[in-house]
Structures are given as C-alpha cells and as structure tokens.
C-alpha positions as CSV (number, residue, x, y, z in Angstrom):
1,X,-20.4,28.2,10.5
2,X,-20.5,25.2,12.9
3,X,-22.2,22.9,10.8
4,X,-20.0,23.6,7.9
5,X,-16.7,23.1,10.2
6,X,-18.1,19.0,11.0
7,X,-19.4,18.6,7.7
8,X,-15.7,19.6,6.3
9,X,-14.2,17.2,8.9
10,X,-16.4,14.5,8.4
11,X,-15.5,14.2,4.7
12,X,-11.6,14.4,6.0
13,X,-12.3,11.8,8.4
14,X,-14.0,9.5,5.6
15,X,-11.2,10.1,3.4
16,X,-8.7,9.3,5.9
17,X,-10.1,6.0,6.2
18,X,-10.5,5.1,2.9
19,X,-7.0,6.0,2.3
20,X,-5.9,4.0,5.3
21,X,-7.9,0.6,3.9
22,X,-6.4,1.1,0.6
23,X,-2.9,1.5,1.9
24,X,-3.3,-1.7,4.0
25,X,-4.5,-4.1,1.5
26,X,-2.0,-3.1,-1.2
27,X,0.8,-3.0,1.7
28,X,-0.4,-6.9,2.7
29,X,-0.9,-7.7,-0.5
30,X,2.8,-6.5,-1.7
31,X,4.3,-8.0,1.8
32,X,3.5,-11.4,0.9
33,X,4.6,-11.4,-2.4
34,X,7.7,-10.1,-1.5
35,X,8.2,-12.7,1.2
36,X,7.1,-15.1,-1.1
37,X,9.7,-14.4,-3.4
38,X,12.4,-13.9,-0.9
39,X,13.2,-9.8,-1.9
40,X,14.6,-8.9,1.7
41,X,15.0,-5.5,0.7
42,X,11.6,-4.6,-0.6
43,X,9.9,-6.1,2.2
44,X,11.7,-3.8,4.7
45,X,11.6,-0.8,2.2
46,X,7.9,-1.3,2.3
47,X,7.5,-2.3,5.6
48,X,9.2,1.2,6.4
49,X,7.8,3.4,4.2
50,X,4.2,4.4,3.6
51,X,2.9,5.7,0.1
52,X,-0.7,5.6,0.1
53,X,-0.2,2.0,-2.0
54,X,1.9,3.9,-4.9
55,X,4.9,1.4,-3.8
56,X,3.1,-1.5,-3.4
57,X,1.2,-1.5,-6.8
58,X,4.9,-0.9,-8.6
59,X,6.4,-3.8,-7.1
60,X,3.4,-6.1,-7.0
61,X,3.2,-5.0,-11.0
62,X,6.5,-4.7,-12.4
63,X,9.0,-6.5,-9.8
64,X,7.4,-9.5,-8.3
65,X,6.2,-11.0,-11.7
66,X,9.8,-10.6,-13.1
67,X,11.3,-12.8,-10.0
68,X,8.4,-15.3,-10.6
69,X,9.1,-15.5,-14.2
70,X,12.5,-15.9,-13.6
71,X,12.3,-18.5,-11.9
72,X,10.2,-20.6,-14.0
C-alpha cells in the first residue's frame, strides 16, 4: 500500500513539472511578443493569469501575427 502511495505521487510530481516547463516557455514566449508589439493589456492579462499555456498559444497564434501584419 506504501509503495503504491510514492509511486502515485511520483507520477503527480513528474506531471507537475512538466506542466510547470510548458507553462513557462509558452508564458515567455507570449510575454515578449506581446511587449514586442506594444499590447499592454495582454501582457498584464498574461502576466496575471496562469492557463497551463492555453492563453499564451491563442495570442502568440491568432493576435500577435495580426498586430505584425498590420503593421507592415
């Protein structure tokens, strides 16, 4: 019964940090841009907020390419 409990944690841990690394790079990633770009308010909404990366990917994909098209 005690082997299965730190087995069963060990995976949790494993996944925690996996999550935690993919959150970071997306969340530096989609930072810059939006720095980069001069969007005050999604760089404090994403600053603020954490979504495992979901928010990140949805600006880096669909909003930051529209500013940089824009201004071209």
């Amino acid at each position: 019964m005690d082997s299965e409990f730190w087995a069963y944690s060990a995976g949790v841990t494993a996944l925690i940090i996996v999550l935690v690394v993919w959150s970071a790079v997306w969340k530096a990633i989609a930072l810059w841009k939006a720095a980069r770009n001069s969007h005050l308010a999604w760089y404090i909404v994403m600053l603020i907020f954490n979504t495992a990366g979901i928010l990140e990917i949805i600006y880096i994909f669909a909003f930051s390419k529209a500013a940089g098209r824009a201004e071209k």
